[in-house]
Residue frames as qw, qx, qy, qz and C-alpha x, y, z in Angstrom:
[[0.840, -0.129, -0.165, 0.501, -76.83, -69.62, -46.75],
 [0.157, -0.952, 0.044, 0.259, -75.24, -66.89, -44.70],
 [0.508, 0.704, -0.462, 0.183, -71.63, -65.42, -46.54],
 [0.222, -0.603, 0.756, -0.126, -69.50, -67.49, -43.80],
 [0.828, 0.127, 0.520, -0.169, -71.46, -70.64, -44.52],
 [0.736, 0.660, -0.139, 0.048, -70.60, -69.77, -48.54],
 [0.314, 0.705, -0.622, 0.132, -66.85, -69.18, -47.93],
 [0.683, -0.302, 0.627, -0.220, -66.44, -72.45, -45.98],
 [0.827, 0.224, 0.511, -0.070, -67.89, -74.21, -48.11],
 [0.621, 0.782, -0.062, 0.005, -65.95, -72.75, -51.08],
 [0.035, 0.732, -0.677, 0.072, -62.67, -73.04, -49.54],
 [0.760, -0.124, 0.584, -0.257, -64.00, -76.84, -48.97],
 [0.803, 0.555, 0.189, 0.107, -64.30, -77.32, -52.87],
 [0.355, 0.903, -0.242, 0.016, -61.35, -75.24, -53.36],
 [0.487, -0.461, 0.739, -0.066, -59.29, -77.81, -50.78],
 [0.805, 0.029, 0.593, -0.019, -60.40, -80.74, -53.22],
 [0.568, 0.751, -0.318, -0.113, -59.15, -78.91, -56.86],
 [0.718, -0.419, 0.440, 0.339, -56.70, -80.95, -58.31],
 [0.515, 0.609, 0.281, 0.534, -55.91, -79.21, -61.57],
 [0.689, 0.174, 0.201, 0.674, -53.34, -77.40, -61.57],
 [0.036, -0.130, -0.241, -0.961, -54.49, -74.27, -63.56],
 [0.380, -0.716, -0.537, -0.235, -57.57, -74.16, -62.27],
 [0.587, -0.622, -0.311, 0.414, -55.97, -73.49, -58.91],
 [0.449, 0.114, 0.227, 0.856, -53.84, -70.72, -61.00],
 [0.047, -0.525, -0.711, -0.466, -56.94, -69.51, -61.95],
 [0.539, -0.656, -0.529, -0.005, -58.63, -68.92, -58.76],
 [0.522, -0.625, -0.211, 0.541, -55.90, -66.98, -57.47],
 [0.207, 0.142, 0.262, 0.932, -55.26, -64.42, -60.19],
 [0.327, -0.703, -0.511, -0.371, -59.34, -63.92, -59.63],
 [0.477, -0.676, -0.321, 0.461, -58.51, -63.19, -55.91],
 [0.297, -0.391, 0.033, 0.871, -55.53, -60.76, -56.42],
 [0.048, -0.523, -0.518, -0.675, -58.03, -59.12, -59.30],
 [0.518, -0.662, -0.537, -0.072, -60.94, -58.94, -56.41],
 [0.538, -0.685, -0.359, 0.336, -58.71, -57.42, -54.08],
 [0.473, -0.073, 0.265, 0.837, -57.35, -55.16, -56.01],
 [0.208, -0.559, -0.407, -0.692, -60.59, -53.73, -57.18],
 [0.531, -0.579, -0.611, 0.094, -61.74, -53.93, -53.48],
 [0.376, -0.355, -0.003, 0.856, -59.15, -51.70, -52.19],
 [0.006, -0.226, -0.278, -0.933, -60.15, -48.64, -55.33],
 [0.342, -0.656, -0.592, -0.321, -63.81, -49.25, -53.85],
 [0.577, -0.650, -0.399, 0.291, -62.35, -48.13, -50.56],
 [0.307, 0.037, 0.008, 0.951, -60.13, -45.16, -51.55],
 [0.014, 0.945, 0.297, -0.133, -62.06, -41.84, -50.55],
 [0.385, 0.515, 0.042, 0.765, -59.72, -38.81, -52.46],
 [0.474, -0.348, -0.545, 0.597, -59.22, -35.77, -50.15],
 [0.116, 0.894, 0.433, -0.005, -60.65, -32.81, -50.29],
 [0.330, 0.756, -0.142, 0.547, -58.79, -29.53, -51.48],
 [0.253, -0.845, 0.156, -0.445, -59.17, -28.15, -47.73],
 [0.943, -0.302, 0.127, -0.057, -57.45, -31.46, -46.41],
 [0.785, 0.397, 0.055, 0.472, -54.78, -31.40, -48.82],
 [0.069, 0.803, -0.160, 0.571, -54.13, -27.69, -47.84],
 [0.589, -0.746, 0.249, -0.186, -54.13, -28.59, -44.00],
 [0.940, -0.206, 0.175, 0.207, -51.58, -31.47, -44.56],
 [0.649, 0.472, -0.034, 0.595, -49.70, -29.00, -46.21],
 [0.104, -0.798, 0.252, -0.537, -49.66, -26.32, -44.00],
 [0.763, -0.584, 0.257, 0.107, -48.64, -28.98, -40.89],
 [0.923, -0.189, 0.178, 0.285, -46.30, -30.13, -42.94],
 [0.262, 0.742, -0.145, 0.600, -44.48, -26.67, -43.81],
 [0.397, -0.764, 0.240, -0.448, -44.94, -26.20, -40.02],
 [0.968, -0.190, 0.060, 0.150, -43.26, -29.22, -39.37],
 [0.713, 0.376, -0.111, 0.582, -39.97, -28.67, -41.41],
 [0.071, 0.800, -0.096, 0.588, -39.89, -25.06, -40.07],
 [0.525, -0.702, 0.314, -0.363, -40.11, -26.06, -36.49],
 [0.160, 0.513, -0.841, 0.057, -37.32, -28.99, -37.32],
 [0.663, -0.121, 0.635, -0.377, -39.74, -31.69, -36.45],
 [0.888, 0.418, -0.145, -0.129, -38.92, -34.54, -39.39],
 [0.832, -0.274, 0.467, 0.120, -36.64, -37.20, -40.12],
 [0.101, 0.644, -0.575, -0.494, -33.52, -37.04, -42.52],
 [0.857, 0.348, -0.240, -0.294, -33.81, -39.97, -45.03],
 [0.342, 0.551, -0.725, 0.232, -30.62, -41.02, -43.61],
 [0.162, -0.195, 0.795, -0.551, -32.09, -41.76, -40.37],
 [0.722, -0.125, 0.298, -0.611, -34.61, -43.78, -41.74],
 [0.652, 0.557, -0.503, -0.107, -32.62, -45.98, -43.56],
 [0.113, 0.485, -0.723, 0.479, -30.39, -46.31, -41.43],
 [0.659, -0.201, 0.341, -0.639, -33.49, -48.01, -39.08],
 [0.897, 0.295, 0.109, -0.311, -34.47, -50.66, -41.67],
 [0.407, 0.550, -0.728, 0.045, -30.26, -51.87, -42.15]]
């Protein structure tokens, strides 16, 4: 059974739970799952990466290209 055939069919059984905590269950497992999923996908940056995103972003401020905190705030009122 291909993996779309499995998750069908598990969200089939998972459509017929009627307990409660079980169902409780099942989703604390998920947000677990996807929480580990996500660290599997994190790649750290290299020193020389870190350095370039600093140096644009020195060369940013200097050449006045950034946003005051006010004015993003202000966006999201």
């Amino acid at each position: 059974m291909d993996l779309q055939s499995r998750k069908i069919a598990f969200i089939q059984e998972f459509l017929k739970l009627k307990n409660e905590e079980a169902v409780s269950r099942l989703e604390k497992l998920l947000k677990k799952e996807k929480k580990t999923s996500i660290g599997e996908d994190f790649k750290p940056m290299t020193k020389e990466e870190l350095n370039q995103r600093i140096n644009q972003s020195e060369s940013d401020f200097k050449n006045n290209r950034f946003k005051r905190t006010s004015e993003l705030l202000s966006k999201y009122e």
